[in-house]
RONURO-492726 format. One line per field, with one value per residue (C-alpha): residue in three letters; x, y negated, z. Coordinates in Angstrom, 2 decimals. Each point is the difference from the previous one (the first is absolute). Layout:
BEGIN
vexvex <- ala_...;
x <- X_...;
y <- Y_...;
z <- Z_...;
This chain:
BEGIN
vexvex <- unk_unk_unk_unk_unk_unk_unk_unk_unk_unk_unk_unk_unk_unk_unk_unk_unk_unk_unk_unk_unk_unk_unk_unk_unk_unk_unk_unk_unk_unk_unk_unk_unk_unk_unk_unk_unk_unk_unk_unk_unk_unk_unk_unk_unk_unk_unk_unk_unk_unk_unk_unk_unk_unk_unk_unk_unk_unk_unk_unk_unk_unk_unk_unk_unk_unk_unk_unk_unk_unk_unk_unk_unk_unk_unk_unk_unk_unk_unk_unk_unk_unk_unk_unk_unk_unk_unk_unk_unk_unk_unk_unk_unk_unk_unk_unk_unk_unk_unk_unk_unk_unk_unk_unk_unk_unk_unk_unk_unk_unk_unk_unk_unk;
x <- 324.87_-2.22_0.73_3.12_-1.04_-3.28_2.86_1.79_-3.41_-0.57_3.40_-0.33_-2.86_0.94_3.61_-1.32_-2.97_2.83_2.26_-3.14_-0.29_3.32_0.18_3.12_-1.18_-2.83_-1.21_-2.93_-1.97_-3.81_-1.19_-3.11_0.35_-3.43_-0.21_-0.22_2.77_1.93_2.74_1.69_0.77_3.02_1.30_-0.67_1.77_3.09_0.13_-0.79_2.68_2.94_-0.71_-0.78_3.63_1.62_-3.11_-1.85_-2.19_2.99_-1.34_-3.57_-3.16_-2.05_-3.13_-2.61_-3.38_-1.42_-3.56_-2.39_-1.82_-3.34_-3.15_-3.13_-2.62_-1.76_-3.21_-1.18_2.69_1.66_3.54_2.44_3.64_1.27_1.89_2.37_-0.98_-3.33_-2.87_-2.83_-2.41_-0.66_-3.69_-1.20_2.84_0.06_3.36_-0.57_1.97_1.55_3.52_-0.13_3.80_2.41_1.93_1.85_3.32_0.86_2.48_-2.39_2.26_3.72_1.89_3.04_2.53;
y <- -187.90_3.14_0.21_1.65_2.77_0.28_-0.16_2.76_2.74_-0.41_0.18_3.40_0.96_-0.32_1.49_2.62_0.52_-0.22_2.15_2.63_-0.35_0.18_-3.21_-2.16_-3.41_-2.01_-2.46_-1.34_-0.40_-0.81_-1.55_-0.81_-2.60_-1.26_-3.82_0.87_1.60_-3.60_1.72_-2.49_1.24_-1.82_0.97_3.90_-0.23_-1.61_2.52_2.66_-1.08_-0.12_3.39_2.47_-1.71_3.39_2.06_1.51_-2.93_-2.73_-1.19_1.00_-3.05_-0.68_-0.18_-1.73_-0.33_-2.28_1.39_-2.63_-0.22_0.76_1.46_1.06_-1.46_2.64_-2.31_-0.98_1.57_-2.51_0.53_-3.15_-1.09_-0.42_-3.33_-1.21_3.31_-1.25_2.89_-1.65_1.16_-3.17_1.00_0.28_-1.02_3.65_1.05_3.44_0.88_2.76_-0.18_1.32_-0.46_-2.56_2.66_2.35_0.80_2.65_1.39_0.42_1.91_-0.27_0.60_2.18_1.57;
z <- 127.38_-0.29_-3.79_1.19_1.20_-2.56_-2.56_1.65_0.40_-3.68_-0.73_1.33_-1.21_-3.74_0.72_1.45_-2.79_-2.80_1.64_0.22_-3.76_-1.24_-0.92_0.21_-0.68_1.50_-3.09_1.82_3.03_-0.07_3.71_0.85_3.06_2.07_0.10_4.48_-0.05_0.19_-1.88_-2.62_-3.39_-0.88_3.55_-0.63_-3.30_0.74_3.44_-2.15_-2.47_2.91_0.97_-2.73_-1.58_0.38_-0.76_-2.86_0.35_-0.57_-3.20_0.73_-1.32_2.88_-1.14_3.17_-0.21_2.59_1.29_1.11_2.94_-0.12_2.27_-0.16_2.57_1.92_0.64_-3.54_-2.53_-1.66_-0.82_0.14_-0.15_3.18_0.25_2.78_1.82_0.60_0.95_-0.67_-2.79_-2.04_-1.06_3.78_2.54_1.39_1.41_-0.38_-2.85_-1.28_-1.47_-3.74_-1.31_0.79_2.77_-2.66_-0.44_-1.99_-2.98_-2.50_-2.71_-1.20_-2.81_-0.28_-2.48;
């Protein structure tokens, strides 16, 4: 379960931001999460959950935004959805494709008092 240790680097990256701050409570936790990434939301929260219990974070929202997958074809310029991780451009069957979003994973912003 890679959630685990996904769980764990934003864990302390928002410590870490807060403790920069002054702050000593995390409320919330904005993530933006790329569809490819294969990381499961509920699975991130409840890892999440388990390990900031004795952190500034324990009673922190997780907030996830799930990016979709989509890409840009490099012979003819349409953009599409990807779906079930297949490359092909739907307008002219090219496979060479360009990935647009669907790869992120970042903290976008947190709250803290």
């Amino acid at each position: 379960m890679h959630e685990m240790a996904i769980a764990q680097g934003i864990l302390d990256i928002v410590v870490q931001e807060a403790s920069q701050n002054g702050a000593d409570r995390i409320t919330r936790i904005k993530l933006r999460i790329g569809e490819m990434t294969g990381i499961q939301p509920d699975a991130l929260t409840f890892c999440f959950e388990a390990l900031a219990a004795e952190t500034p974070a324990r009673a922190a929202e997780l907030e996830i935004e799930v990016v979709p997958l989509v890409a840009e074809c490099q012979a003819c310029g349409q953009q599409f959805g990807v779906e079930r991780y297949r490359f092909f451009c739907p307008a002219c069957s090219s496979a060479e494709v360009k990935t647009l979003s669907g790869r992120e994973l970042q903290v976008e912003h947190l709250e803290v008092e």
